[in-house]
N, CA, C and O atoms as a printed pandas DataFrame, in Angstrom:
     atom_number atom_name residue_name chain_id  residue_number  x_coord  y_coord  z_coord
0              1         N          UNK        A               1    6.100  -17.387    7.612
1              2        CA          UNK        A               1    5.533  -16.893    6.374
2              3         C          UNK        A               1    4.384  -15.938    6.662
3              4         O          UNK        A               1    3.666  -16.166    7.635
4              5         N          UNK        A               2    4.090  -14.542    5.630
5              6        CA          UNK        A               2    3.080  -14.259    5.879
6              7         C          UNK        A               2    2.166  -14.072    4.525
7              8         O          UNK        A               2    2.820  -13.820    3.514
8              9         N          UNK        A               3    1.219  -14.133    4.423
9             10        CA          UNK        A               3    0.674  -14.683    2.912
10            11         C          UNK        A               3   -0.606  -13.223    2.619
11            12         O          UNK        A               3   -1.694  -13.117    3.187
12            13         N          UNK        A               4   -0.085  -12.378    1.702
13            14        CA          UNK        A               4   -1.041  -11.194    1.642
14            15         C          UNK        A               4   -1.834  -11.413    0.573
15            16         O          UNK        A               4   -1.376  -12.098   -0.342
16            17         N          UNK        A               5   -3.063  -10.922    0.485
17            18        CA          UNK        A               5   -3.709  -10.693   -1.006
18            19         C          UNK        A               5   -4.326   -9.686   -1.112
19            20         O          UNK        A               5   -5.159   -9.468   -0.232
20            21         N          UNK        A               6   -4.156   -8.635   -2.275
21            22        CA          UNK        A               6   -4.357   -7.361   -2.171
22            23         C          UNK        A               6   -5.987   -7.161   -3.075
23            24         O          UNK        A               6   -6.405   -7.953   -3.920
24            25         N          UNK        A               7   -6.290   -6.619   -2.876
25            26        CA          UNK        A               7   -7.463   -6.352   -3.850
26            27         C          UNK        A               7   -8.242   -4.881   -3.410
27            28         O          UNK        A               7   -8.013   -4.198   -2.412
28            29         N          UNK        A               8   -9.254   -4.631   -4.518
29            30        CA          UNK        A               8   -9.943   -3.097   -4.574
30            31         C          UNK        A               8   -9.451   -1.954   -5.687
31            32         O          UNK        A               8   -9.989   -0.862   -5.872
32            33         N          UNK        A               9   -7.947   -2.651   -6.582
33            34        CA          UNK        A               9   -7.945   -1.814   -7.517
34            35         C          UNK        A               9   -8.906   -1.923   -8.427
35            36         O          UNK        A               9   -9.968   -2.540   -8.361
36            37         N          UNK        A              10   -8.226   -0.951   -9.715
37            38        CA          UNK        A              10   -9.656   -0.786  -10.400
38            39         C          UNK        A              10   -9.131    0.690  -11.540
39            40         O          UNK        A              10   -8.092    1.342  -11.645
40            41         N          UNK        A              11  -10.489    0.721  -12.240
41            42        CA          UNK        A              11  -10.178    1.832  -12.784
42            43         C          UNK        A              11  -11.034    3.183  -12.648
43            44         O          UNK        A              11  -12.235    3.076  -12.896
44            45         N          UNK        A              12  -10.532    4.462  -12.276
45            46        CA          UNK        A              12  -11.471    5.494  -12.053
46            47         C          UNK        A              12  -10.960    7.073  -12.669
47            48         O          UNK        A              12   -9.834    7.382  -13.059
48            49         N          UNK        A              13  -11.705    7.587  -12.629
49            50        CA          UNK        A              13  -10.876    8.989  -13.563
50            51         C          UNK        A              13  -10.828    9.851  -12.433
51            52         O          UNK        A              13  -11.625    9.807  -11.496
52            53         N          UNK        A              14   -9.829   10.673  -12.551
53            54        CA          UNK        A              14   -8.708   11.686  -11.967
54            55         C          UNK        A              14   -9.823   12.330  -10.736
55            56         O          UNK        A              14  -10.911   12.635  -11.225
56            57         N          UNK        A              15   -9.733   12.508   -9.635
57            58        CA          UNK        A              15  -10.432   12.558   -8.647
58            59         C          UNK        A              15  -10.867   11.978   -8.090
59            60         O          UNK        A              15  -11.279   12.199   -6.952
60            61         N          UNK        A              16  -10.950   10.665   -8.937
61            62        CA          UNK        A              16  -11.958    9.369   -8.136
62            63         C          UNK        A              16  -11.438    9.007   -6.478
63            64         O          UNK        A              16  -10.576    9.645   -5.874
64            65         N          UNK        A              17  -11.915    8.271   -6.144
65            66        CA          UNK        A              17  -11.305    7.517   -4.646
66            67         C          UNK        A              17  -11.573    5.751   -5.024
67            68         O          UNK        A              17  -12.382    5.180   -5.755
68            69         N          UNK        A              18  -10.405    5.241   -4.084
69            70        CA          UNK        A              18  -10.572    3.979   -4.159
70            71         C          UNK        A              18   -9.981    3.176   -3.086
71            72         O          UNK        A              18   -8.828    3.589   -2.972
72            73         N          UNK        A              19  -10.200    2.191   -2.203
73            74        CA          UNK        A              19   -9.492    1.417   -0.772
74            75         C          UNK        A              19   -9.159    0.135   -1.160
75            76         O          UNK        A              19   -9.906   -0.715   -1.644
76            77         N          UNK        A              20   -8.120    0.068   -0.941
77            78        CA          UNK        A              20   -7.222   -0.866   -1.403
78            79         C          UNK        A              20   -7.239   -1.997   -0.152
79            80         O          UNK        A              20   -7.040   -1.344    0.872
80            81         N          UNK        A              21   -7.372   -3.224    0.141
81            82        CA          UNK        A              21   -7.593   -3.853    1.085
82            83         C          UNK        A              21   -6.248   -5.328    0.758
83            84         O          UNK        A              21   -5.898   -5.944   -0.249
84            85         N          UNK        A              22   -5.943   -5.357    1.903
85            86        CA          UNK        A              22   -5.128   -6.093    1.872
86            87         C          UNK        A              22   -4.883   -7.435    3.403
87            88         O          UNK        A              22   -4.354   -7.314    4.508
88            89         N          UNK        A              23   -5.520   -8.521    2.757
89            90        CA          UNK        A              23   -6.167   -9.285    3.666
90            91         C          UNK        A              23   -4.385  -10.243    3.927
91            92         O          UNK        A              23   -3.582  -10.611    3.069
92            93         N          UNK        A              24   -4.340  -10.347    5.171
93            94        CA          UNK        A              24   -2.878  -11.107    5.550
94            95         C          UNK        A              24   -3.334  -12.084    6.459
95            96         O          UNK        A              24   -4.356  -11.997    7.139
96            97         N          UNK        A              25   -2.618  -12.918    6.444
97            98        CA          UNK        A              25   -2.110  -14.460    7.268
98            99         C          UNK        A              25   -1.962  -13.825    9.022
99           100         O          UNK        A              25   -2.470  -14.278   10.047
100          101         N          UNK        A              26   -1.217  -12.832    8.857
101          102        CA          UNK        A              26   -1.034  -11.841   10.364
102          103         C          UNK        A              26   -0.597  -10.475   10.224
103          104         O          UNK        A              26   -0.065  -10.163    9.159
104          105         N          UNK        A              27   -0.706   -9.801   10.931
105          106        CA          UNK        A              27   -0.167   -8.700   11.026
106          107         C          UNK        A              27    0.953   -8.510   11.200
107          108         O          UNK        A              27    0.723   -8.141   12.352
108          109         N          UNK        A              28    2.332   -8.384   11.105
109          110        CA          UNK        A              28    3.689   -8.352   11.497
110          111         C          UNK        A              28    3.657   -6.741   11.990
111          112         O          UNK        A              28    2.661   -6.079   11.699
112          113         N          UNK        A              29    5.052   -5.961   12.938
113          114        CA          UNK        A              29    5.224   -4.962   13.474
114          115         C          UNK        A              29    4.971   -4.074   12.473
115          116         O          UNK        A              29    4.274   -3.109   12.786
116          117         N          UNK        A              30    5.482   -4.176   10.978
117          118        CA          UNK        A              30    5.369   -3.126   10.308
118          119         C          UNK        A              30    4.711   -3.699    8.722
119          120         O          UNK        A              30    4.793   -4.746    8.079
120          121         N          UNK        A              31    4.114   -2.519    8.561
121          122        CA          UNK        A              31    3.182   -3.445    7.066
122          123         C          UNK        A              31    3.233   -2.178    6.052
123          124         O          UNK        A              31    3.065   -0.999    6.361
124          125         N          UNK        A              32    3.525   -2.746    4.675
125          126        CA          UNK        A              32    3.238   -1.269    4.035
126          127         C          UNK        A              32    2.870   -1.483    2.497
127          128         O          UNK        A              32    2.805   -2.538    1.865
128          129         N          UNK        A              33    2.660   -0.242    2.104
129          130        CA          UNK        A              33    2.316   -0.340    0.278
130          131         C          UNK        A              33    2.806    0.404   -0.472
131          132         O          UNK        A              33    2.682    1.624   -0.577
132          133         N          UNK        A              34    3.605   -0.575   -1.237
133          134        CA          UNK        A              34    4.283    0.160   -2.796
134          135         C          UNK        A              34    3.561   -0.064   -4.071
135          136         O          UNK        A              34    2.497   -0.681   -4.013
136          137         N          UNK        A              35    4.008    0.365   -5.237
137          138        CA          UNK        A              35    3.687    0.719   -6.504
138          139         C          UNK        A              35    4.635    0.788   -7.209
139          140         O          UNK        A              35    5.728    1.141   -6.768
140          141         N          UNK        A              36    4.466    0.517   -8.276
141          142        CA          UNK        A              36    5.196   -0.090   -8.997
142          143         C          UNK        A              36    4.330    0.622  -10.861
143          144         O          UNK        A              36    3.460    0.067  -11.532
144          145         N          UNK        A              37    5.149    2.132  -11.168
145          146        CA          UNK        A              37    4.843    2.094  -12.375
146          147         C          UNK        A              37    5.365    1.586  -13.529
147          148         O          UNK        A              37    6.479    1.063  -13.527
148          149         N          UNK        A              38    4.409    1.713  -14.945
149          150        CA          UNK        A              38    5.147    1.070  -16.271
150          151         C          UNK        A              38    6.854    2.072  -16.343
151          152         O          UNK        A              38    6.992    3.287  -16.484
152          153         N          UNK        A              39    7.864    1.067  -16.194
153          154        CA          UNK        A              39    8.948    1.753  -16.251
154          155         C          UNK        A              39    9.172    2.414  -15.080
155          156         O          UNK        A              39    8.741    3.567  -15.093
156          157         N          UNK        A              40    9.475    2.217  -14.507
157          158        CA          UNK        A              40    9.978    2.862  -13.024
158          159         C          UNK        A              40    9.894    1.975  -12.007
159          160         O          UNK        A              40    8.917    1.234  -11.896
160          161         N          UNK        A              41   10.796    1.961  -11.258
161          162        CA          UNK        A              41   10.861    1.456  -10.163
162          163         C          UNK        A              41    9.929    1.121   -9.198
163          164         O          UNK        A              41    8.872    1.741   -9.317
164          165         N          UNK        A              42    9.987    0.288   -8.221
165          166        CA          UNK        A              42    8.847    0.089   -6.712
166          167         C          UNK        A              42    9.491    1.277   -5.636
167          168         O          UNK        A              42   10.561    1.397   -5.041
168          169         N          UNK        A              43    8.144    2.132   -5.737
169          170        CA          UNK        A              43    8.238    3.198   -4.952
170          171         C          UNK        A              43    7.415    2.800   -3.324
171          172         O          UNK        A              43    6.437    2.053   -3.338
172          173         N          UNK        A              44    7.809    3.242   -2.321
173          174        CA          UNK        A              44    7.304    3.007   -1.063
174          175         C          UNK        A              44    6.052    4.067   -0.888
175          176         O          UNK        A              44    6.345    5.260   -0.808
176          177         N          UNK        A              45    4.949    3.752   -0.838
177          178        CA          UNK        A              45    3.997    4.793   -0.581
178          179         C          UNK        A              45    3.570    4.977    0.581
179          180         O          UNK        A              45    3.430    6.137    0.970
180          181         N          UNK        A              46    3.265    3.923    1.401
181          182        CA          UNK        A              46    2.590    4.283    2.840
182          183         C          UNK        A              46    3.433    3.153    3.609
183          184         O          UNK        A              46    3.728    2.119    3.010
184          185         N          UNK        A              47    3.781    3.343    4.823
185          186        CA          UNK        A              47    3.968    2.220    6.005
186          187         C          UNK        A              47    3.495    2.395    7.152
187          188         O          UNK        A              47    3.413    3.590    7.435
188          189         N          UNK        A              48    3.013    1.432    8.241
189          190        CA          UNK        A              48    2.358    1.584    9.445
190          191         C          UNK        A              48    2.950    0.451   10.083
191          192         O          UNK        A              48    3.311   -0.622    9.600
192          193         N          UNK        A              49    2.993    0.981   11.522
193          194        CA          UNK        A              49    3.334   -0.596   12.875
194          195         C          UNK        A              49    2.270   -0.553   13.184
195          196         O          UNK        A              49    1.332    0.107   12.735
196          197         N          UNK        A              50    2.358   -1.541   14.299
197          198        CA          UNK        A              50    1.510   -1.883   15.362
198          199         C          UNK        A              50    1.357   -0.991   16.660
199          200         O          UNK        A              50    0.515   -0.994   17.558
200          201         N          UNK        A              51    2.490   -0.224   16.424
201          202        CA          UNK        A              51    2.506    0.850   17.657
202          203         C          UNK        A              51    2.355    2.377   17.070
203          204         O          UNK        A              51    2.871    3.379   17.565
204          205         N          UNK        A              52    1.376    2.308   15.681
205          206        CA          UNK        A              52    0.884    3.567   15.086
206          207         C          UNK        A              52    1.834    4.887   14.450
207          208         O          UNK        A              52    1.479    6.066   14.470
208          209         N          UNK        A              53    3.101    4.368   13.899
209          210        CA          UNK        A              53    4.045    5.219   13.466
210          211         C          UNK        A              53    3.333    5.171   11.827
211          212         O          UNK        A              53    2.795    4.090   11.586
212          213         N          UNK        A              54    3.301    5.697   11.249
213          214        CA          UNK        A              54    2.959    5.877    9.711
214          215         C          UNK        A              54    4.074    6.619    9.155
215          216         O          UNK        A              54    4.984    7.182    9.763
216          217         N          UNK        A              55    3.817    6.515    7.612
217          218        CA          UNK        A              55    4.949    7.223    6.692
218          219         C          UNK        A              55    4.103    7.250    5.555
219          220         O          UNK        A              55    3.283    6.359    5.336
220          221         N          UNK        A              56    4.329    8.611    4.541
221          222        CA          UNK        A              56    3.838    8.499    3.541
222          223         C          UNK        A              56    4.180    9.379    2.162
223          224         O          UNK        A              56    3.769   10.534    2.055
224          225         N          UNK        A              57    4.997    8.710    1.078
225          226        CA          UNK        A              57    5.842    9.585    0.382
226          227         C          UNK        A              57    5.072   10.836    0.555
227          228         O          UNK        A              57    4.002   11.032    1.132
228          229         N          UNK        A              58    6.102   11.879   -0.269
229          230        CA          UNK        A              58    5.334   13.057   -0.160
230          231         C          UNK        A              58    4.311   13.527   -1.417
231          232         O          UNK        A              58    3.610   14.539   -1.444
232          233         N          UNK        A              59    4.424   12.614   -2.319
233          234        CA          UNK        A              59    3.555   12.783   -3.409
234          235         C          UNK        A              59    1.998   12.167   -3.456
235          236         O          UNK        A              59    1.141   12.209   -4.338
236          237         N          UNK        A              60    2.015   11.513   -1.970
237          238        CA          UNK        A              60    0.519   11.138   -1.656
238          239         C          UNK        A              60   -0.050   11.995   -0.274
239          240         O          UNK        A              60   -1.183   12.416   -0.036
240          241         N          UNK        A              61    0.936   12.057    0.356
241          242        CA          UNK        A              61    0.631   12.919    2.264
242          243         C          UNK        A              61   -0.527   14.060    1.530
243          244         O          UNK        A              61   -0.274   14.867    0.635
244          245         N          UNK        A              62   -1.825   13.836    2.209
245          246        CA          UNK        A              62   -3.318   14.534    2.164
246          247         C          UNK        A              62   -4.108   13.934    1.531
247          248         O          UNK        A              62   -5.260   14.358    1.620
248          249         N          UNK        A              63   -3.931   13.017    0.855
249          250        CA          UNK        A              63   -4.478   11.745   -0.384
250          251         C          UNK        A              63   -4.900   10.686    0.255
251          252         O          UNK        A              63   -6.057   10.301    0.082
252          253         N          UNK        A              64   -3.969    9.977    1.173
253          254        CA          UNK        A              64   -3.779    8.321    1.260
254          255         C          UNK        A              64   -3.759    8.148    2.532
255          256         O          UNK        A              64   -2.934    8.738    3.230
256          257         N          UNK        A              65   -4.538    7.429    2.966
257          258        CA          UNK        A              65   -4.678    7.156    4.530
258          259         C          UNK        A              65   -3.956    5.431    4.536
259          260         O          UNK        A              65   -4.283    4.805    3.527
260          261         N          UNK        A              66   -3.326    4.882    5.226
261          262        CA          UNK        A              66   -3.102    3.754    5.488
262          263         C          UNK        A              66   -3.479    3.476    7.239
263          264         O          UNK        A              66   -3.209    4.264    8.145
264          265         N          UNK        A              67   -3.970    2.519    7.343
265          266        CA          UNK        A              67   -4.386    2.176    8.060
266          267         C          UNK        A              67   -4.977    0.232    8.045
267          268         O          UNK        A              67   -5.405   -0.378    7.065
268          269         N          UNK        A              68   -4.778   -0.330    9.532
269          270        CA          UNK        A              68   -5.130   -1.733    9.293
270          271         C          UNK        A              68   -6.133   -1.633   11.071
271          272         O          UNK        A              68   -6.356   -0.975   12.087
272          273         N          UNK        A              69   -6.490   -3.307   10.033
273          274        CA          UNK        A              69   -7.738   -3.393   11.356
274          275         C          UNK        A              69   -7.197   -5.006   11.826
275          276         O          UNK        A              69   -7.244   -6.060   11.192
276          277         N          UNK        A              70   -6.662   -4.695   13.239
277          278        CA          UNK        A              70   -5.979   -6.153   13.412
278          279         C          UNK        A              70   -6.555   -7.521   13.733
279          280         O          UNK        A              70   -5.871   -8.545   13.713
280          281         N          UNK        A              71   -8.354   -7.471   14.145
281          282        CA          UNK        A              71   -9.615   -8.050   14.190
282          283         C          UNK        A              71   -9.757   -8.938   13.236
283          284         O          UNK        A              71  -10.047  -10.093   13.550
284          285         N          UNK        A              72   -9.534   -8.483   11.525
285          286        CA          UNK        A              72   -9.710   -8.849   10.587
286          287         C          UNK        A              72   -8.600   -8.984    9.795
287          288         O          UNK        A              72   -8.610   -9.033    8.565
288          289         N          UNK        A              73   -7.177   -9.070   10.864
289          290        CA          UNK        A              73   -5.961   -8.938    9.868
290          291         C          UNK        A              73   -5.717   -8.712    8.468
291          292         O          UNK        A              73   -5.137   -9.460    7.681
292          293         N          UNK        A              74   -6.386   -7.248    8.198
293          294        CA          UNK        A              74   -6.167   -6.587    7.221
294          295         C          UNK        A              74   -5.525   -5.284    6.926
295          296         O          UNK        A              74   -5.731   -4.543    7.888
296          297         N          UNK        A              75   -4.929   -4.770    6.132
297          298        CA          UNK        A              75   -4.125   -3.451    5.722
298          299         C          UNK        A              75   -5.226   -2.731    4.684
299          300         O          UNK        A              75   -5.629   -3.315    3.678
300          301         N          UNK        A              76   -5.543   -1.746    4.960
301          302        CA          UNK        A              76   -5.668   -0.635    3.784
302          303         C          UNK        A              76   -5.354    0.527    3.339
303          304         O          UNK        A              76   -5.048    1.369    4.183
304          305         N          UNK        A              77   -5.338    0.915    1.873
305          306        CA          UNK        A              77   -4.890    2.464    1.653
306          307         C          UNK        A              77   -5.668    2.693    1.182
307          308         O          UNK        A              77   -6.157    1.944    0.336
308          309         N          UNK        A              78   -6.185    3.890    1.515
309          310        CA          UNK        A              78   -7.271    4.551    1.299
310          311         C          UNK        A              78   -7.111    5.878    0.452
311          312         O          UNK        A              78   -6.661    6.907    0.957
312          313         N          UNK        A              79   -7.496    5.791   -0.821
313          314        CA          UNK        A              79   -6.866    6.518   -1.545
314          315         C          UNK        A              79   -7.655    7.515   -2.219
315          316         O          UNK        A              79   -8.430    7.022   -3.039
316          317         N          UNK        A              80   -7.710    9.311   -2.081
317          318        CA          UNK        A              80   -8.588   10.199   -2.454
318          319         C          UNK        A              80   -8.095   11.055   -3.498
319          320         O          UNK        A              80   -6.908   10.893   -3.782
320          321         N          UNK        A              81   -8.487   11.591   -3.886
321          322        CA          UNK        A              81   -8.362   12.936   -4.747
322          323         C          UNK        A              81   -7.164   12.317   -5.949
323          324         O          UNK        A              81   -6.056   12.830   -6.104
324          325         N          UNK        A              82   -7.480   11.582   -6.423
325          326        CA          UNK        A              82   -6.582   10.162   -7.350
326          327         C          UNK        A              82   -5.768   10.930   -8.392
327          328         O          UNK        A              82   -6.524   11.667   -9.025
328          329         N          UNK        A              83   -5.120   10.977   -8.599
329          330        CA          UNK        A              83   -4.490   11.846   -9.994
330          331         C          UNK        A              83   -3.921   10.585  -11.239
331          332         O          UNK        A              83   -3.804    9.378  -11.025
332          333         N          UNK        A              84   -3.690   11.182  -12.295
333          334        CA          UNK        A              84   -3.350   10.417  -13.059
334          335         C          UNK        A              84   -1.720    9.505  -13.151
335          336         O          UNK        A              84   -1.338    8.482  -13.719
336          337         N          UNK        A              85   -1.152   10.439  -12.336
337          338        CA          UNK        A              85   -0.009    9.856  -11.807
338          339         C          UNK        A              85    0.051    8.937  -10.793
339          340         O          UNK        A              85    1.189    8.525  -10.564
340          341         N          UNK        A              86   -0.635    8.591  -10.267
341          342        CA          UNK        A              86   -1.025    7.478   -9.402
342          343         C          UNK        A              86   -1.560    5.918   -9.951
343          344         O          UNK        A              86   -2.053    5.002   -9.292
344          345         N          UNK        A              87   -1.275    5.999  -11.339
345          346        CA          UNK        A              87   -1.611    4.931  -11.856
346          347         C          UNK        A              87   -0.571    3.709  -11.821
347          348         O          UNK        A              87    0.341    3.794  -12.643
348          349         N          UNK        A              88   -0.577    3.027  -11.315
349          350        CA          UNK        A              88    0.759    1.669  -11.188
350          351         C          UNK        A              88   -0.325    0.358  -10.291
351          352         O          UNK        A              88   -1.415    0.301   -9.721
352          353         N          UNK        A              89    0.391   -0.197  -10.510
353          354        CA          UNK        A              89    0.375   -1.259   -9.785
354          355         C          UNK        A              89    0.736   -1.861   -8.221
355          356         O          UNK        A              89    1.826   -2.432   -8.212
356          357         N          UNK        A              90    0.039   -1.849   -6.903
357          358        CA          UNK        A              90   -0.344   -1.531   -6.043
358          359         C          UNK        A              90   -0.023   -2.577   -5.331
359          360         O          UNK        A              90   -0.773   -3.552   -5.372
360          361         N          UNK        A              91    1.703   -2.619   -4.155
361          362        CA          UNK        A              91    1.492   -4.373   -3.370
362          363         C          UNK        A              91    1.453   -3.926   -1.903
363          364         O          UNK        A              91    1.977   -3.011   -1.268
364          365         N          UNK        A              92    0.797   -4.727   -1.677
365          366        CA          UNK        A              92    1.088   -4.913   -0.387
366          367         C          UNK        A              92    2.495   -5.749    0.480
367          368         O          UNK        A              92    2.852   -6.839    0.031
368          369         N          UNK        A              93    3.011   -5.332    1.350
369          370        CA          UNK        A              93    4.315   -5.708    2.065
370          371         C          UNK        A              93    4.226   -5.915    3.133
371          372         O          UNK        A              93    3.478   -5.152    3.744
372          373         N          UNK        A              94    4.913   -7.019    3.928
373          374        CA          UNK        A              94    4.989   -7.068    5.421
374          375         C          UNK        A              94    6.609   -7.329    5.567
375          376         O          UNK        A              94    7.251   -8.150    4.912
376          377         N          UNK        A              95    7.156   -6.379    6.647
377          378        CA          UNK        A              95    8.184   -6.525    6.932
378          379         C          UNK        A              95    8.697   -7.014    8.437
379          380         O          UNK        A              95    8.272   -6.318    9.360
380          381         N          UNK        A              96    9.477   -8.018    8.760
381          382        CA          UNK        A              96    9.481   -8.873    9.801
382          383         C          UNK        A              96   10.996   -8.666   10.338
383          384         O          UNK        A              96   11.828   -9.490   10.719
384          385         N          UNK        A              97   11.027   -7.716   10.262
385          386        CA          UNK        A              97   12.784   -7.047   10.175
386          387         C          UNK        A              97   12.574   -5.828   11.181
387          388         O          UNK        A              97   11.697   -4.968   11.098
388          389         N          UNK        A              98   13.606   -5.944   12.184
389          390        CA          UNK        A              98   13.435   -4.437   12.847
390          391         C          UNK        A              98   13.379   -3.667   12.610
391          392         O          UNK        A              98   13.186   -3.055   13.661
392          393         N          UNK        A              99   13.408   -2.669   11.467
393          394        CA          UNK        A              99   13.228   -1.856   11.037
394          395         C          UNK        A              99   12.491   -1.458   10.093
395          396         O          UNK        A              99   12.661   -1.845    8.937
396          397         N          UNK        A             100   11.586   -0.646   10.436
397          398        CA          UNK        A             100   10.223   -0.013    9.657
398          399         C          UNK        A             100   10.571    0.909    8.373
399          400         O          UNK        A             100   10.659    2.064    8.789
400          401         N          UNK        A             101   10.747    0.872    7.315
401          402        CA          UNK        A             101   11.319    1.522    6.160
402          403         C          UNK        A             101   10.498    1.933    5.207
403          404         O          UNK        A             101    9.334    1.871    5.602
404          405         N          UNK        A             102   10.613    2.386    3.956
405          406        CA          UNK        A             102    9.771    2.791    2.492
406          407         C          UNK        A             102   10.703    1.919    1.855
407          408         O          UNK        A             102   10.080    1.184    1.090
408          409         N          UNK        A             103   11.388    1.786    1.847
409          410        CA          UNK        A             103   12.881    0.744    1.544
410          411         C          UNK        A             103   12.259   -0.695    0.668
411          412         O          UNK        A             103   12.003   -1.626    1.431
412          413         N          UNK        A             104   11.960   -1.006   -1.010
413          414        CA          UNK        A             104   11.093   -1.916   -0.895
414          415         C          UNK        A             104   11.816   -3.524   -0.149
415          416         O          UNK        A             104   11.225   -4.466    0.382
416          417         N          UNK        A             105   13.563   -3.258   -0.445
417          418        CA          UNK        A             105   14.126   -4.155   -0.182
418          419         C          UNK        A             105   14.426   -4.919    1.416
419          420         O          UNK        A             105   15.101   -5.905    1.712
420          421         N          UNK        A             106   13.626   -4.006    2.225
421          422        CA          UNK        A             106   13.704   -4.191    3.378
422          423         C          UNK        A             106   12.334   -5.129    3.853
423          424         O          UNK        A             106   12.378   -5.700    4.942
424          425         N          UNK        A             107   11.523   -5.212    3.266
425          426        CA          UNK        A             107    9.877   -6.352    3.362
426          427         C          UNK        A             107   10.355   -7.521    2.717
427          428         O          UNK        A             107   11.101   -7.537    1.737
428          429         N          UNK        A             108    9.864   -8.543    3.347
429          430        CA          UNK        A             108   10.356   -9.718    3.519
430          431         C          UNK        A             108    9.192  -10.942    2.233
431          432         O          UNK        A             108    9.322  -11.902    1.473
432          433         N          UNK        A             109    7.956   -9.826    2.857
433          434        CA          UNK        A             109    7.182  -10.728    1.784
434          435         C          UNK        A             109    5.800  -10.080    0.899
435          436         O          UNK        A             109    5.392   -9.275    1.736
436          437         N          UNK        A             110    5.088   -9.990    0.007
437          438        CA          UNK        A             110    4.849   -9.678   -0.862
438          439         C          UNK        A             110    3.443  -10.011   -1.552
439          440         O          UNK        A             110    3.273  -11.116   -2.067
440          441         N          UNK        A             111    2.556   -9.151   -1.553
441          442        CA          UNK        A             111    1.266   -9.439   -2.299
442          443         C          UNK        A             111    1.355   -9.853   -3.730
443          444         O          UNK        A             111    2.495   -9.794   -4.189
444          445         N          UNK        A             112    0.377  -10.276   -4.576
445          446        CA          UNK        A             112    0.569  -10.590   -5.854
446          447         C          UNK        A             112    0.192   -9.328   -6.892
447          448         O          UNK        A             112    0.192   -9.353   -8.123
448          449         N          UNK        A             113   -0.218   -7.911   -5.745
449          450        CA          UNK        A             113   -0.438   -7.083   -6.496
450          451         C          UNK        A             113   -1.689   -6.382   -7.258
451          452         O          UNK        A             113   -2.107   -7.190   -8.086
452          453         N          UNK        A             114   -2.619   -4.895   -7.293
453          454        CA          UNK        A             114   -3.968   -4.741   -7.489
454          455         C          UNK        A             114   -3.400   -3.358   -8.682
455          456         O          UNK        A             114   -2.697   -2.464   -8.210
456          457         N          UNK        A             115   -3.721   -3.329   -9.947
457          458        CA          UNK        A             115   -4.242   -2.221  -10.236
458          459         C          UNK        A             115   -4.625   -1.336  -10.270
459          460         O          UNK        A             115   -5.822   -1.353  -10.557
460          461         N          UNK        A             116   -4.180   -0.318  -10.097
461          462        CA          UNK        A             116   -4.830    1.029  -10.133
462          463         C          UNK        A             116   -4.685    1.876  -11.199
463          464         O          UNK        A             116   -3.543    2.251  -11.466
464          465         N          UNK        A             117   -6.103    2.460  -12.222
465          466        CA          UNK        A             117   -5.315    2.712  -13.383
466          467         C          UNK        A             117   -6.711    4.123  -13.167
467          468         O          UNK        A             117   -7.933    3.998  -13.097
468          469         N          UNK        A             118   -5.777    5.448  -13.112
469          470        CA          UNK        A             118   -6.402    6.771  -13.339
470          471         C          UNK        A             118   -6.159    7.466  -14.695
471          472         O          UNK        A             118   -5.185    7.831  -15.353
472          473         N          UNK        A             119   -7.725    7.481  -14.820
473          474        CA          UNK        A             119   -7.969    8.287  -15.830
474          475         C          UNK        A             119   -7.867    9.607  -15.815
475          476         O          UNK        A             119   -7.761   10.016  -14.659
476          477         N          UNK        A             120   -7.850   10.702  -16.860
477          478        CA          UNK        A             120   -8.014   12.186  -16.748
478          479         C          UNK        A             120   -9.235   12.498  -17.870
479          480         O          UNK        A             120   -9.634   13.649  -18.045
């Protein structure tokens, strides 16, 4: 099992910044964060291993840093120049599966989820 809890959303208007922290049980090879807007699907936004491969849709790449600190077995996205389209609901994922994906169906287990709601 790996047991995440996400927190640091929030609400900020269109430019704001905000770091999303995501405290885990362990680190597994690959860890990542989706979103989830009103009406739409769980989109894959960022993923990272342990051996420093990253991914990051293309509607955040210059925005969103993901990154974890394995000291404090934690994940974060680090999120800048915020637009209003970036407003959803924010999980954290660990996937324990060989293969590192955006794929939400491919993560095995699942934060309870942080807010992020941009204003304009």
């Amino acid at each position: 099992q790996v047991q995440l809890v996400e927190s640091g959303g929030g609400s900020v208007q269109a430019g704001g910044s905000l770091r999303l922290s995501c405290a885990a049980s362990r680190i597994p090879w690959c860890m990542g964060w989706f979103r989830q807007a009103a009406g739409k699907e769980r989109e894959g936004v960022a993923y990272i291993t342990t051996g420093g491969s990253t991914y990051y849709t293309d509607s955040v790449k210059g925005r969103f840093t993901i990154s974890q600190d394995n000291a404090k077995n934690t994940l974060y996205l680090q999120m800048v120049s915020l637009k209003p389209e970036d407003t959803a609901k924010y999980y954290c994922a660990a996937n324990v599966r060989a293969y590192c994906s955006p794929r939400a169906y491919e993560y095995n287990y699942w934060g309870q989820g942080t807010q992020v709601t941009v204003s304009s």
